[in-house]
N, C-alpha and C positions, 0 to 999 in steps of 0.2 A: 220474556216480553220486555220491551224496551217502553216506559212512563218517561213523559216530561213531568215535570211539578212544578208548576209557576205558583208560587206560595210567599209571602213578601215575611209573613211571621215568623222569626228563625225556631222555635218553641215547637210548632204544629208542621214545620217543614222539617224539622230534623226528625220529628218523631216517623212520620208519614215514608218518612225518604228510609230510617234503619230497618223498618217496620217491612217495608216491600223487598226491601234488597235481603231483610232475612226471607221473607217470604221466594226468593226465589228472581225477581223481577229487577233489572237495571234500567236505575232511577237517576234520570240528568235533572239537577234543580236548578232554579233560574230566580232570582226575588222581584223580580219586575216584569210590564208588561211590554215594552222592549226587548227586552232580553228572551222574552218568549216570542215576539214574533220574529227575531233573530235566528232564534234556533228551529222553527216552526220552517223557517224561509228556506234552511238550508242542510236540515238533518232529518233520518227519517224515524217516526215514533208510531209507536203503533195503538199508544192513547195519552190523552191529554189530562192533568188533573189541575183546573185552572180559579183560582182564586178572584172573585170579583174587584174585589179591594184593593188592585194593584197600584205600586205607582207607577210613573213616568208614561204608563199608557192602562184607561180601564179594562180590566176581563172582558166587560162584552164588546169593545171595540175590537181585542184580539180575537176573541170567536166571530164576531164579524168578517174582519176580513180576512180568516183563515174557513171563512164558507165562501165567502167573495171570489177567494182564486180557486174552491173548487175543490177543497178538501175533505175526502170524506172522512179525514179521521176521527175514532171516539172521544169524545169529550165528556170527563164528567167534572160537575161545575161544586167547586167546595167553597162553601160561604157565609158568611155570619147573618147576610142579608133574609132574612125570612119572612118577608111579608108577600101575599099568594103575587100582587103584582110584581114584585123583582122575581119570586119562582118565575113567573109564566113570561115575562123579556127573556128569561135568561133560556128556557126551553125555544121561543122563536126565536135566541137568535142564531141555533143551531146542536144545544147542548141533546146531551144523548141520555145523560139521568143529571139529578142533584142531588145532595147530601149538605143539607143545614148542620153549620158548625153549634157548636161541640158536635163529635160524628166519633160512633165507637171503630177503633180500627178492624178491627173483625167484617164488620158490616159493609166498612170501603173495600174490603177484599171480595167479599161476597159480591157489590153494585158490579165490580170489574169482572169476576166472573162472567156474570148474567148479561154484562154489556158485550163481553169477545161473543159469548152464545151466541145473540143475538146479531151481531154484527156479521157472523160467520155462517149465517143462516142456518144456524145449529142448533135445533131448540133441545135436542136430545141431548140427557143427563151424562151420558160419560162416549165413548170412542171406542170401537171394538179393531183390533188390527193382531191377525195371527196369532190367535189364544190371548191376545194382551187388551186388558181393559183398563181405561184412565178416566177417572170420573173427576171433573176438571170443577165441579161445587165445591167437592172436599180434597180436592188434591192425593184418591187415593187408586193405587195402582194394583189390578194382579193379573198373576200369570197363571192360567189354566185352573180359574178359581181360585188360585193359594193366593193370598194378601203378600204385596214386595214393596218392600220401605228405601223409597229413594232419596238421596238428599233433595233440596232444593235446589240445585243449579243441577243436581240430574234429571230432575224431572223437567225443569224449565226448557231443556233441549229434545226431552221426548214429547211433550207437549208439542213443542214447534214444528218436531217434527211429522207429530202424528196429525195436526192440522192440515198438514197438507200433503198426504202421502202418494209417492213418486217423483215430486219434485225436491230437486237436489238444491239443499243451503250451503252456502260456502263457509269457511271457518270466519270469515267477516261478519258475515251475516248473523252465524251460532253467536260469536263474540258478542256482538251489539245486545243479543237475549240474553245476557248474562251478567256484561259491566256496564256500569255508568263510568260516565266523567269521573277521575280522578282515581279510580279504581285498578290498581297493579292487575295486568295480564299477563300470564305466568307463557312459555310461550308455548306449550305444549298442553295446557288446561283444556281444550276440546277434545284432545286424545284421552287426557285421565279420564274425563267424565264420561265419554264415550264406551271406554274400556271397562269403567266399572255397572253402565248401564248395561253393555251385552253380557257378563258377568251373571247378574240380574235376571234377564228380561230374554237370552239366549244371543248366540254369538250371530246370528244373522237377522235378527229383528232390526238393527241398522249396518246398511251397508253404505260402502263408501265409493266415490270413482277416483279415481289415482288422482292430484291437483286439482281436483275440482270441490267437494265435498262430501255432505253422506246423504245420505235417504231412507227413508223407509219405506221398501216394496209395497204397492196399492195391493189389494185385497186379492188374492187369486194367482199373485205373481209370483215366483222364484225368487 
């Protein structure tokens, strides 16, 4: 999953930013409120993690007008502001959960979980697809009951992929779920991971179409 983090504090945005990209997730960070509706404008995320406290433009003037043109991206709003009237602006003015700073990292993982659930109109706890279950709370994977330990950046691609299965992601697409900004792309890393997931998980639980990318057959299919 691709996070922006508009976070101005370098302390709680480097933590936040190793924190996720260990966890599996490529994380663009931005220190101002500028700079996020910059990249807001012109790259695609699949959730927002936005600091009120911004400078050069406030957080909730960017969640404003990233609702104004019609955004339905997740937004969770990270904040030192904690009195129930800054909670309850920052909820209308389009956030999707909040987490009052100090915020243990464990728990930002958890809100983000419960927020894709939710978003994906997934309220069920894990993902069943040809013997293979992925229970996306605790990030834990098996095959025909037996428990399968996958790294982080392999799961981040079975994930992706099993979100939406039948439809084909291209190696741009896997890429962007995997690096942030500034992050070396090896140029063949889609294939290692891939290779070591069907390894794993059985050699046709993802398949691929020649220059296009891979998929994972919807339920019932060959």
């Amino acid at each position: 999953m691709r996070i922006l983090l508009a976070e101005d504090d370098p302390m709680i945005g480097e933590g936040v930013r190793t924190f996720l990209r260990q966890d599996g997730h490529a994380v663009d960070w931005v220190r101002d409120g500028a700079a996020a509706d910059a990249a807001l404008a012109t790259e695609h995320f699949d959730l927002l993690l936005l600091d009120l406290g911004l400078p050069r433009r406030d957080g909730i003037e960017v969640l404003r007008a990233l609702r104004g043109r019609g955004a339905g991206l997740l937004v969770i709003v990270l904040t030192a502001r904690d009195a129930v009237e800054q909670r309850v602006q920052g909820l209308d003015a389009g956030a999707d959960d909040y987490l009052v700073k100090p915020f243990d990292l464990e728990e930002l993982a958890a809100r983000i979980r419960s927020a894709l659930r939710r978003s994906g109109g997934n309220a069920a706890p894990e993902i069943a697809l040809h013997g293979v279950r992925i229970h996306p709370a605790t990030r834990e994977v098996s095959r025909d009951g037996k428990p399968v330990t996958l790294s982080a950046r392999e799961y981040a691609l079975v994930e992706a992929l099993a979100q939406r299965p039948g439809a084909i992601l291209s190696r741009a697409q896997l890429e962007e779920r995997l690096y942030g900004w500034g992050e070396e792309v090896e140029s063949n890393a889609v294939e290692v991971h891939i290779h070591g997931i069907r390894r794993k998980l059985g050699t046709d639980f993802i398949q691929n179409v020649r220059g296009v990318g891979w998929f994972i057959p919807k339920p019932g299919k060959p």
